[in-house]
N, C-alpha and C positions, 0 to 999 in steps of 0.2 A: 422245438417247443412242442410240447404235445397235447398244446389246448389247442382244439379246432376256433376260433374267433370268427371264422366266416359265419359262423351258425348262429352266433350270439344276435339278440333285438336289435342290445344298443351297436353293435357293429352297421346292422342293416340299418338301420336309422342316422349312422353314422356317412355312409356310402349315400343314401339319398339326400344328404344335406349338402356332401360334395359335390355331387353330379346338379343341384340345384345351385352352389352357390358360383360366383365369376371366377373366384381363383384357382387355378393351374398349378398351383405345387400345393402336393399336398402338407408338407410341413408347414407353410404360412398357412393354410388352413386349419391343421389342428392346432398351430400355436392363438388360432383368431376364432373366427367362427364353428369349426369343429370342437372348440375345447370344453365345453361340456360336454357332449356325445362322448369324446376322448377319454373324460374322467369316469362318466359309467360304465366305461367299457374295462376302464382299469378298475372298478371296484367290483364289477361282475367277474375277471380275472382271477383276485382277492379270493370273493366267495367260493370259487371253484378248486381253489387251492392254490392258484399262481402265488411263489412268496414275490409281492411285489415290492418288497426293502430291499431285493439283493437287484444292485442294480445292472448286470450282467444282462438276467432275465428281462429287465423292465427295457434293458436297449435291444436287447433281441426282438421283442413285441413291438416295439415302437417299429425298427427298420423292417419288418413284416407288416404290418398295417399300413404305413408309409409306402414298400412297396406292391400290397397289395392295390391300393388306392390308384399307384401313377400306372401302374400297367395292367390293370383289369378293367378298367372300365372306361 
């Protein structure tokens, strides 16, 4: 993928709601309490050009955020 998302707002505000909230996978997070943060960050994706219909791209993004969450921090 050749969008950097670490640099992205809603990513950073994304990462301090995880490290704030109790759960431990990050998937039960963004499917619960990350899921807004998760949404602006796919529509900040959108604006920058990611085509986020093809869904290839949108699971590629997903398993990089996913594991950027469980193993950086």
């Amino acid at each position: 993928m050749d969008w950097d998302f670490t640099e992205n707002i809603a990513f950073k505000s994304l990462i301090e709601a995880f490290k704030e909230c109790d759960e431990t996978s990050a998937t039960e997070f963004l499917a619960s309490d990350g899921a807004s943060y998760y949404l602006e960050l796919i529509q900040d994706a959108a604006g920058d050009g990611i085509d986020i219909s093809d869904s290839e791209i949108m699971e590629e993004l997903q398993e990089e955020i996913i594991d950027y969450l469980e193993n950086n921090l």
